[in-house]
Backbone as CSV, one residue per row, in Angstrom:
resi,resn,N_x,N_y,N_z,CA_x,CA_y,CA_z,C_x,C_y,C_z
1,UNK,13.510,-3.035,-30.960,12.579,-4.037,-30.462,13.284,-5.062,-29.580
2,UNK,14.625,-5.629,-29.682,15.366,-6.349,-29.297,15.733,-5.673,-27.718
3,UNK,15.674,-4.283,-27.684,15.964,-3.980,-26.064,15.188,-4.324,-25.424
4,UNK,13.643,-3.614,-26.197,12.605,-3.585,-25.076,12.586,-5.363,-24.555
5,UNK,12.475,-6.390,-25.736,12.345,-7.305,-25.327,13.031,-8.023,-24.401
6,UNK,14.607,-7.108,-23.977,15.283,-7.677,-23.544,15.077,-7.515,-21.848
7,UNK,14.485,-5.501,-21.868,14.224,-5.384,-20.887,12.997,-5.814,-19.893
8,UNK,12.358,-6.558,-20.943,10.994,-7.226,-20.519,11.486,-8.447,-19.512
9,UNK,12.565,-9.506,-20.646,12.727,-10.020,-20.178,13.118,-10.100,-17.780
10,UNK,14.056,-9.361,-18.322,14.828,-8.916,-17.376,14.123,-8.207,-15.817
11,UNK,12.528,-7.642,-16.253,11.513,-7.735,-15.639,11.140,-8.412,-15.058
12,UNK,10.965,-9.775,-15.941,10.337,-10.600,-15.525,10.779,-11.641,-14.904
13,UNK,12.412,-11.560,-15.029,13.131,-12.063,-14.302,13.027,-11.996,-12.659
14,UNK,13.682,-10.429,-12.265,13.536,-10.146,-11.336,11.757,-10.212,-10.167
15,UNK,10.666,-9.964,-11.430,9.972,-10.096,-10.438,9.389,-11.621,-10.019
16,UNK,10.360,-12.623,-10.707,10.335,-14.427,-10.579,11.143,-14.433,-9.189
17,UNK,12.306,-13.553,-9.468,12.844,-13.845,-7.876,12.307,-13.238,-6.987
18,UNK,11.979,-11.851,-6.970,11.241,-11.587,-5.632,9.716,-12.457,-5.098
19,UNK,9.609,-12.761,-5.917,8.092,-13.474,-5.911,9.155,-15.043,-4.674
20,UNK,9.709,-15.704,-5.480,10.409,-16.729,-4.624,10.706,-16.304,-3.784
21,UNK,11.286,-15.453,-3.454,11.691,-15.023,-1.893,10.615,-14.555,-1.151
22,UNK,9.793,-13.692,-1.711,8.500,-13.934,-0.636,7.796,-15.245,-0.425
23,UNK,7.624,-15.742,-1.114,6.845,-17.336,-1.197,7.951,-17.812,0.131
24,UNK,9.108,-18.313,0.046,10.055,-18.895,0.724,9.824,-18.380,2.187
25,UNK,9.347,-16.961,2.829,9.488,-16.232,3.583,8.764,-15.314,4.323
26,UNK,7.721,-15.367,3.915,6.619,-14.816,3.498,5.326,-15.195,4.911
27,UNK,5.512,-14.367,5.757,4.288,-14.529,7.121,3.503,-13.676,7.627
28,UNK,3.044,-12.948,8.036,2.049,-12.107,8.662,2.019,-12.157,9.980
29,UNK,2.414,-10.821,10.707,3.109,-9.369,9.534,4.320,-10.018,9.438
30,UNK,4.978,-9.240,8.456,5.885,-9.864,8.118,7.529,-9.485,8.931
31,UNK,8.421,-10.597,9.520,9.331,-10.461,10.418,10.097,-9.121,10.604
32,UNK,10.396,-8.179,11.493,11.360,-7.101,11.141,12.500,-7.416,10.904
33,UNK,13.068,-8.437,11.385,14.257,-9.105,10.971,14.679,-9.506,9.498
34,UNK,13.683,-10.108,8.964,13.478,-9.926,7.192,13.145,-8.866,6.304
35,UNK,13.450,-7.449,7.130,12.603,-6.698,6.513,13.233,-6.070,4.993
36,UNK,14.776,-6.522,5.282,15.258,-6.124,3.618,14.692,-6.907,2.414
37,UNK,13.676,-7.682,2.364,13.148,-8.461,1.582,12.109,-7.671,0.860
38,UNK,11.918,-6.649,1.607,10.528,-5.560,1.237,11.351,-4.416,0.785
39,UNK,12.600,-4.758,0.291,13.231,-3.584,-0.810,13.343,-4.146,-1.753
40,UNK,12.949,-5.238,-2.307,13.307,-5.883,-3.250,12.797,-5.768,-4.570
41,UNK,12.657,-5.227,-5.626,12.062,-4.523,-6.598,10.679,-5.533,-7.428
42,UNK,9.899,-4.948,-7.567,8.378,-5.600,-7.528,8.083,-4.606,-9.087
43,UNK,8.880,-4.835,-10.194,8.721,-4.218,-10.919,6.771,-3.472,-11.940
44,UNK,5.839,-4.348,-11.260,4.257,-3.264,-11.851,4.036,-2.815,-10.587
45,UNK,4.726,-2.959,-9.310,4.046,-2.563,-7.755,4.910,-1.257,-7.691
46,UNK,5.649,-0.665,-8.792,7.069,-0.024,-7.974,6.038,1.670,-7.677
47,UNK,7.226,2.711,-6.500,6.597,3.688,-6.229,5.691,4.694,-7.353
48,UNK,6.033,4.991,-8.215,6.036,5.322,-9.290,4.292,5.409,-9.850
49,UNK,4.384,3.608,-10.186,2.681,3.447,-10.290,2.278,3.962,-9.646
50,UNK,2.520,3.541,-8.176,1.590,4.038,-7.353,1.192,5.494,-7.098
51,UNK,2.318,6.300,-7.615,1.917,7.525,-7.691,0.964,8.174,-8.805
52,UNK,0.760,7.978,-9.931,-0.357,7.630,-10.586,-1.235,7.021,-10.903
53,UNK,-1.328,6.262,-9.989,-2.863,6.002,-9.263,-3.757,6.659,-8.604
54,UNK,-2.437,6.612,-7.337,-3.177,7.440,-6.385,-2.790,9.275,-6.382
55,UNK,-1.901,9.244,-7.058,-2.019,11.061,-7.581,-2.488,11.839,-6.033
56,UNK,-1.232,11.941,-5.291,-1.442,12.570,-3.931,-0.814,14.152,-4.055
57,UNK,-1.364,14.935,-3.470,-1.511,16.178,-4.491,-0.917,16.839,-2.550
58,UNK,-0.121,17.951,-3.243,0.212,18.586,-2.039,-1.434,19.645,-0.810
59,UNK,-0.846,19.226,0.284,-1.868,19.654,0.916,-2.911,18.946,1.956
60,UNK,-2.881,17.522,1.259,-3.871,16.178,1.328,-3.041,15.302,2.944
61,UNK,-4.153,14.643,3.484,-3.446,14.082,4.432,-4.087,12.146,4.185
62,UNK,-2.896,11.906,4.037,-3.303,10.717,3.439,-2.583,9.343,4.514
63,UNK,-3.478,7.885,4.452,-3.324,6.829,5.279,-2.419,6.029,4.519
64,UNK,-1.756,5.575,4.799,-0.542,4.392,4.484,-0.560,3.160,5.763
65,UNK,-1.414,2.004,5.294,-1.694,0.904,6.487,-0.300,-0.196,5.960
66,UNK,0.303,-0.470,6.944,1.675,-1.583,6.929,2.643,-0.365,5.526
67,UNK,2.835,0.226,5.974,4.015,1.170,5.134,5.644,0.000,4.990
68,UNK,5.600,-1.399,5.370,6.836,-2.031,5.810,8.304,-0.682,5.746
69,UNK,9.026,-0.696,4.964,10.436,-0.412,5.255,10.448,0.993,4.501
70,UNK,9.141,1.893,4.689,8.839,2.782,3.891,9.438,3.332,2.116
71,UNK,9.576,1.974,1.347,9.487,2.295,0.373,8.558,2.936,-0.396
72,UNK,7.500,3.023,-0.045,6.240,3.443,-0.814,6.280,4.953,0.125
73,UNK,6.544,5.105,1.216,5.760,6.282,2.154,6.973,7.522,1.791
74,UNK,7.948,7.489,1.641,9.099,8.201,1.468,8.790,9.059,0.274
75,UNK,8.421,8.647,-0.729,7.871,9.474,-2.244,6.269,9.697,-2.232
76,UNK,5.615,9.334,-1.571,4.273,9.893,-1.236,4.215,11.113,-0.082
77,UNK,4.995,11.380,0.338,5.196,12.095,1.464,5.701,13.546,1.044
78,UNK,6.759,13.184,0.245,7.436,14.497,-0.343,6.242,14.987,-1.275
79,UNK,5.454,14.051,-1.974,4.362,14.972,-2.847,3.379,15.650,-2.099
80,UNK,3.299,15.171,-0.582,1.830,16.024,0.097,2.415,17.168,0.548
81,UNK,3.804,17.446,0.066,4.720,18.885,0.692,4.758,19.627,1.899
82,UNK,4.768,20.433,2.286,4.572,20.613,4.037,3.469,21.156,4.925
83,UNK,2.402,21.113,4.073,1.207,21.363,4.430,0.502,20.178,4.473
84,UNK,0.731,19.291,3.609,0.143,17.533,3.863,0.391,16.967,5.193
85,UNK,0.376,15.745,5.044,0.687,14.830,6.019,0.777,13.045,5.400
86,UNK,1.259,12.294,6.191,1.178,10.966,6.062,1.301,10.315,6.962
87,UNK,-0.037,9.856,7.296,0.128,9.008,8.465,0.389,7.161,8.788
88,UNK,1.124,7.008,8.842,1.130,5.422,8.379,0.850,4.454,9.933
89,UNK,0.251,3.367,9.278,0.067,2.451,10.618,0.201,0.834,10.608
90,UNK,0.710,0.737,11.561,1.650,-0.529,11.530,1.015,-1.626,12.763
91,UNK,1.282,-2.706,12.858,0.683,-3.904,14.232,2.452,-3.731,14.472
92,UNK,3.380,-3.276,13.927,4.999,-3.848,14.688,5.899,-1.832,15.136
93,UNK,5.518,-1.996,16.205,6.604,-0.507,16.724,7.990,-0.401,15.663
94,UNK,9.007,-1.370,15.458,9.949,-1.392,15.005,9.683,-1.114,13.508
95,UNK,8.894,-1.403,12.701,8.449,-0.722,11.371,8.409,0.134,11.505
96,UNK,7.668,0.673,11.938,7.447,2.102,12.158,8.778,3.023,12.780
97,UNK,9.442,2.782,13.197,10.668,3.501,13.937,11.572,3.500,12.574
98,UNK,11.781,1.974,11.936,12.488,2.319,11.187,12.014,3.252,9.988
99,UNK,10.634,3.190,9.187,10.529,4.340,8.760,10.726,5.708,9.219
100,UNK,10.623,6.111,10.280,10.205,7.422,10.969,12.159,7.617,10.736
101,UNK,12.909,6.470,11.120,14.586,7.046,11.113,15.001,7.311,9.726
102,UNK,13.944,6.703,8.540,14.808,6.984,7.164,14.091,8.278,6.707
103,UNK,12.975,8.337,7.228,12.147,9.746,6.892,13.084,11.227,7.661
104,UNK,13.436,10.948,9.106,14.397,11.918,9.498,15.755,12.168,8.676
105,UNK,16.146,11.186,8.401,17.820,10.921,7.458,16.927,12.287,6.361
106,UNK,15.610,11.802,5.697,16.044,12.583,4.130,14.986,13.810,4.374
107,UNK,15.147,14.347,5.938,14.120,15.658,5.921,12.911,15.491,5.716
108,UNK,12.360,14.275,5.881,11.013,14.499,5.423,10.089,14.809,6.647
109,UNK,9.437,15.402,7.166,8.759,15.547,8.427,7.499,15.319,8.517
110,UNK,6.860,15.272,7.353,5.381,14.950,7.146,4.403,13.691,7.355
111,UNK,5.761,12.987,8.510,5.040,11.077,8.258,5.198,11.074,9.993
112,UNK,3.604,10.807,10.264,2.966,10.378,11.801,3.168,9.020,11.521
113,UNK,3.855,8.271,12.700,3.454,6.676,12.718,2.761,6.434,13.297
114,UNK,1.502,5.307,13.288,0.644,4.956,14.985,0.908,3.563,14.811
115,UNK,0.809,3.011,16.040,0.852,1.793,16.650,-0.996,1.369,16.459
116,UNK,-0.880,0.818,15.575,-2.346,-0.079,15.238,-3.054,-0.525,14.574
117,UNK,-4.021,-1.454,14.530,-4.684,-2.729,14.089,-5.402,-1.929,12.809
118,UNK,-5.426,-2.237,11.579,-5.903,-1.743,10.630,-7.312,-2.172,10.783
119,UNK,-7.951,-3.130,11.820,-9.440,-3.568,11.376,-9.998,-2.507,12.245
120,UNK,-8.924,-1.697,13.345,-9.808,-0.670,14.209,-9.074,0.321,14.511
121,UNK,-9.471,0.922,12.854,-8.037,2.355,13.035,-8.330,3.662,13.989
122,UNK,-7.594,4.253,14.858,-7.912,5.171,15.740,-8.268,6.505,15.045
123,UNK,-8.734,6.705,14.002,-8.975,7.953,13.273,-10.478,8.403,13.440
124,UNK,-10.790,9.712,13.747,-11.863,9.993,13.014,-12.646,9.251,12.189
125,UNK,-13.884,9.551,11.707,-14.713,9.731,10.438,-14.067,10.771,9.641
126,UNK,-14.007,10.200,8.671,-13.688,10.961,7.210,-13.006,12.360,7.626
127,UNK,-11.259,11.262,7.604,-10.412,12.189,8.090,-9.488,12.478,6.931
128,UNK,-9.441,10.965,5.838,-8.287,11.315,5.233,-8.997,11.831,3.891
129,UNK,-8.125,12.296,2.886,-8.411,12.413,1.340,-8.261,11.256,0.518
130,UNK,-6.898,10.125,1.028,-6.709,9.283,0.475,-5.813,8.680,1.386
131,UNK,-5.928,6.607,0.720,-5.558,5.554,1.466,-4.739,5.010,0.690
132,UNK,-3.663,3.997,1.388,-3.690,3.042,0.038,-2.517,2.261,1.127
133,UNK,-2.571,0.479,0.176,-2.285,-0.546,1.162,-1.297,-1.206,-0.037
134,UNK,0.249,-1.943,0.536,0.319,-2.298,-0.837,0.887,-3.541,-0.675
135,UNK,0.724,-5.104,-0.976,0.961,-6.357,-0.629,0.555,-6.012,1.152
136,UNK,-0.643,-5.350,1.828,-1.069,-6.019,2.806,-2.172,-6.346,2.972
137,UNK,-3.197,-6.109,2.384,-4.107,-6.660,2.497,-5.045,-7.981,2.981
138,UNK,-4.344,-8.622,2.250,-4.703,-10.134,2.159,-3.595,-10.045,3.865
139,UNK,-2.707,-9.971,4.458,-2.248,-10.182,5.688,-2.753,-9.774,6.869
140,UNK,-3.949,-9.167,6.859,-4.753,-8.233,7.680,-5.577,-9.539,8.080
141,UNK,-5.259,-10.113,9.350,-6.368,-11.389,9.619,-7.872,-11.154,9.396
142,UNK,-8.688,-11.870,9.266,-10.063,-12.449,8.949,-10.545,-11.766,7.663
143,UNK,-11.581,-11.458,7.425,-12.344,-11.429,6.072,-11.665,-9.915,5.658
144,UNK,-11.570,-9.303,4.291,-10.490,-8.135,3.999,-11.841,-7.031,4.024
145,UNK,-12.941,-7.301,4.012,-14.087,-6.467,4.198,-13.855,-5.897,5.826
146,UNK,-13.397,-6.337,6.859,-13.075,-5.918,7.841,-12.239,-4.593,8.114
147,UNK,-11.146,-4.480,7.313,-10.307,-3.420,6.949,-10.731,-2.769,5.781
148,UNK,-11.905,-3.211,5.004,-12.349,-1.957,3.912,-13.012,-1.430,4.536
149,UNK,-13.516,-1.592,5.276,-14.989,-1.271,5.861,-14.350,-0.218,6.814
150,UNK,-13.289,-0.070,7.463,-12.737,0.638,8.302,-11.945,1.742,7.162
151,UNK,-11.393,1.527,6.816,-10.774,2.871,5.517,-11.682,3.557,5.086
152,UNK,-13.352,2.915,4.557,-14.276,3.633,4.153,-14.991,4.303,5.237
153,UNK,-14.818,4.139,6.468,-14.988,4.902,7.380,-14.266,6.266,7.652
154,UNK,-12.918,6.021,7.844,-12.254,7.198,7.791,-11.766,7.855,6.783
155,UNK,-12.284,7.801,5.598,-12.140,8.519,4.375,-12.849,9.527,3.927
156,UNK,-12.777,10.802,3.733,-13.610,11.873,3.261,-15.072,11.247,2.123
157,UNK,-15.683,11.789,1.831,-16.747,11.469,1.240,-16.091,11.577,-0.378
158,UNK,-15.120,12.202,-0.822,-15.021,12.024,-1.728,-13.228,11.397,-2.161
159,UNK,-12.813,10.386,-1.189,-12.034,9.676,-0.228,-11.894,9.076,-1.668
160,UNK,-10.789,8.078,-1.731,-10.185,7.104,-2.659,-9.159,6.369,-1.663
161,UNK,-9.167,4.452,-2.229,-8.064,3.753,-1.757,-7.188,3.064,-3.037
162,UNK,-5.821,3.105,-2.790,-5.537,2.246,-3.519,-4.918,1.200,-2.759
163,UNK,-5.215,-0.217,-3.729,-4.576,-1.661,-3.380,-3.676,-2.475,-4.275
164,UNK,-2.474,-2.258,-3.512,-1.578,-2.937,-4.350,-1.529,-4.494,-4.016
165,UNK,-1.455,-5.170,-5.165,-1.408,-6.811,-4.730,-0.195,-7.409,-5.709
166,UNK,-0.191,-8.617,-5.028,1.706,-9.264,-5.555,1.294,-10.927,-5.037
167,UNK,1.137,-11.518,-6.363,1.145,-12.767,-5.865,1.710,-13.528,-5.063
168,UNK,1.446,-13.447,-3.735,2.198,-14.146,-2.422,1.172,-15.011,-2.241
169,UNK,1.655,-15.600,-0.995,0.426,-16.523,-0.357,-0.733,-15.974,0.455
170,UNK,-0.657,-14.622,0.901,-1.832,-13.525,1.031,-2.171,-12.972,-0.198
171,UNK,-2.360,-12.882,-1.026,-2.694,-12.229,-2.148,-3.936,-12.423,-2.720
172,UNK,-4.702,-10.858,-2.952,-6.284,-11.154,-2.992,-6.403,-10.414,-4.581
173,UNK,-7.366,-11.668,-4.931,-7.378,-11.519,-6.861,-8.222,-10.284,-6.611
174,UNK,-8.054,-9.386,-7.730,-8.977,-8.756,-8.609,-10.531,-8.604,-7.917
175,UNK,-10.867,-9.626,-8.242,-12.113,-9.869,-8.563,-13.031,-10.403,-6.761
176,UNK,-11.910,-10.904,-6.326,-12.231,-11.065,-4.735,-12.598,-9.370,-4.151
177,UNK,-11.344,-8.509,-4.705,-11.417,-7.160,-4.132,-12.038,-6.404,-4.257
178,UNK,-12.667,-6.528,-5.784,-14.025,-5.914,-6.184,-15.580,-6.053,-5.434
179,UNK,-15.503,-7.218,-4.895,-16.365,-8.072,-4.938,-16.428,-7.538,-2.841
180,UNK,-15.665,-7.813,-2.634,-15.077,-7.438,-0.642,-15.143,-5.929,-0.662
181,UNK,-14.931,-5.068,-1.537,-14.938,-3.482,-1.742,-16.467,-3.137,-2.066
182,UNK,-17.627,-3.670,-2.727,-18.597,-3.529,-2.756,-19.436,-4.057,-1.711
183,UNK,-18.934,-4.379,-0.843,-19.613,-5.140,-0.172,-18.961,-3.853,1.070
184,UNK,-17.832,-3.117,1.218,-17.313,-2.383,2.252,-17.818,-0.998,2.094
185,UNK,-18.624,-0.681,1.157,-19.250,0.867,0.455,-18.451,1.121,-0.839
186,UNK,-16.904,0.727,-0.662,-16.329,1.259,-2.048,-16.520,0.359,-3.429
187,UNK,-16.318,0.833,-4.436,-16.336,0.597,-5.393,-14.981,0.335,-6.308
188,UNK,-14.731,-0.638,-7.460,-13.735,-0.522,-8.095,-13.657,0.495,-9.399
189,UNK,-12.782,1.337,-9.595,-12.735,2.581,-10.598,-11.994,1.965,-11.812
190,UNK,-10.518,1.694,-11.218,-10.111,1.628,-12.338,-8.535,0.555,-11.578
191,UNK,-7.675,-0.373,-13.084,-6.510,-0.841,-11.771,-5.086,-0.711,-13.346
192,UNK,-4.266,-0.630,-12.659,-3.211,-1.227,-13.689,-2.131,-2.561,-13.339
193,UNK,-1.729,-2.949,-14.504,-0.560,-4.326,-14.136,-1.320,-4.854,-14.868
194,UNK,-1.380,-6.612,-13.857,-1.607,-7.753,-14.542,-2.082,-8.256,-13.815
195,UNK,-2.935,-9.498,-13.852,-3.627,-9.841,-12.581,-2.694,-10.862,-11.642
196,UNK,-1.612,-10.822,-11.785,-1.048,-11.465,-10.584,0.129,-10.066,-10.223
197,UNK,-0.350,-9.133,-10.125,0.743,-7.978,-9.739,-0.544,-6.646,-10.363
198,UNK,-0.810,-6.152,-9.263,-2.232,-5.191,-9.976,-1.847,-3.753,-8.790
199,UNK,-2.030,-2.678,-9.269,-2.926,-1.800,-8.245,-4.456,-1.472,-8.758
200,UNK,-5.277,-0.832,-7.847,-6.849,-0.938,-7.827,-7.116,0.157,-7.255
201,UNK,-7.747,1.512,-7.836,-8.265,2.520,-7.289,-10.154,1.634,-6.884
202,UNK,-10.283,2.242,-5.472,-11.629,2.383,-5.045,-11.876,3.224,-4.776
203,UNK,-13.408,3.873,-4.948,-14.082,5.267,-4.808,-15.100,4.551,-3.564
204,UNK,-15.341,5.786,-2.445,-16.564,5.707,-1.766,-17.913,5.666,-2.594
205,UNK,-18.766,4.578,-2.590,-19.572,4.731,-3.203,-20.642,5.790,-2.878
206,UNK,-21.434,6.573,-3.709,-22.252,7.930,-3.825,-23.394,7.443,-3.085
């Protein structure tokens, strides 16, 4: 009992400092020059969750909006295997390059970058299987129904997003997202964490 508690602690440590260093640093989008700040371990946000959440299944071609320093896109990528895809999209060229150079380093070939505005993504209608956004949301200027409303556009009919959130100074509660997601067609399913560090599956609503 004494480990776990210890390793709790030690959790909660680390995610006190990353939290300060984003607070301290923290702008939209966020600087490429700062971008080692977005390796910094976000212990209920880490890749992991997110992969059981969003459970990306080989084959699937799935959206990744602000992928920053592709921590999240690198292990979602290898699961859509070489028949998938991952397309990620960014407002900064240099994000995107630098993912696309760490994705070449580890063989991964399955990750399209585009250059563009998440409120007016260049995709099709209901192109992808699955989405998912993680501390950007809330950085996406004006109302976040603007960018749901656009994911639920290009999402298959039986489409899913997930939203990762991290108490920064963009950071959209729970209950805002539920609330901005019903209002964008999707719906809230199901989330894990805590409410100041959450992910949030949404379904297209039927």
């Amino acid at each position: 009992m004494k480990v776990d508690r210890s390793m709790g602690w030690v959790a909660l440590g680390v995610a006190g400092a990353a939290a300060a260093t984003v607070w301290g640093t923290d702008t939209a989008p966020y600087p490429v020059a700062q971008r080692w700040v977005l390796n910094l371990p976000l212990p209920l946000l880490t890749p992991r969750r997110l992969q059981r959440i969003l459970a990306p299944c080989e084959g699937e071609r799935v959206l990744e909006v602000g992928p920053g320093t592709g921590l999240q896109s690198l292990p979602v990528a290898r699961r859509l295997g070489p028949g998938g895809r991952l397309d990620i999209v960014d407002v900064q060229q240099p994000m995107l390059d630098h993912v696309a150079r760490r994705a070449a380093r580890c063989g991964i070939p399955a990750i399209v970058p585009t250059l563009a505005d998440a409120r007016e993504l260049p995709f099709p209608d209901a192109t992808f299987d699955a989405a998912y956004l993680v501390t950007v949301l809330g950085e996406i200027p004006g109302d976040p129904r603007y960018a749901l409303r656009e994911l639920r556009r290009v999402l298959k009919p039986a489409g899913r997003v997930v939203v990762g959130e991290f108490a920064d100074r963009h950071y959209v509660p729970l209950l805002k997202l539920a609330s901005c997601a019903n209002d964008a067609g999707l719906h809230l399913v199901r989330h894990t964490g805590i409410p100041f560090a959450y992910y949030a599956e949404l379904r297209v609503c039927g």
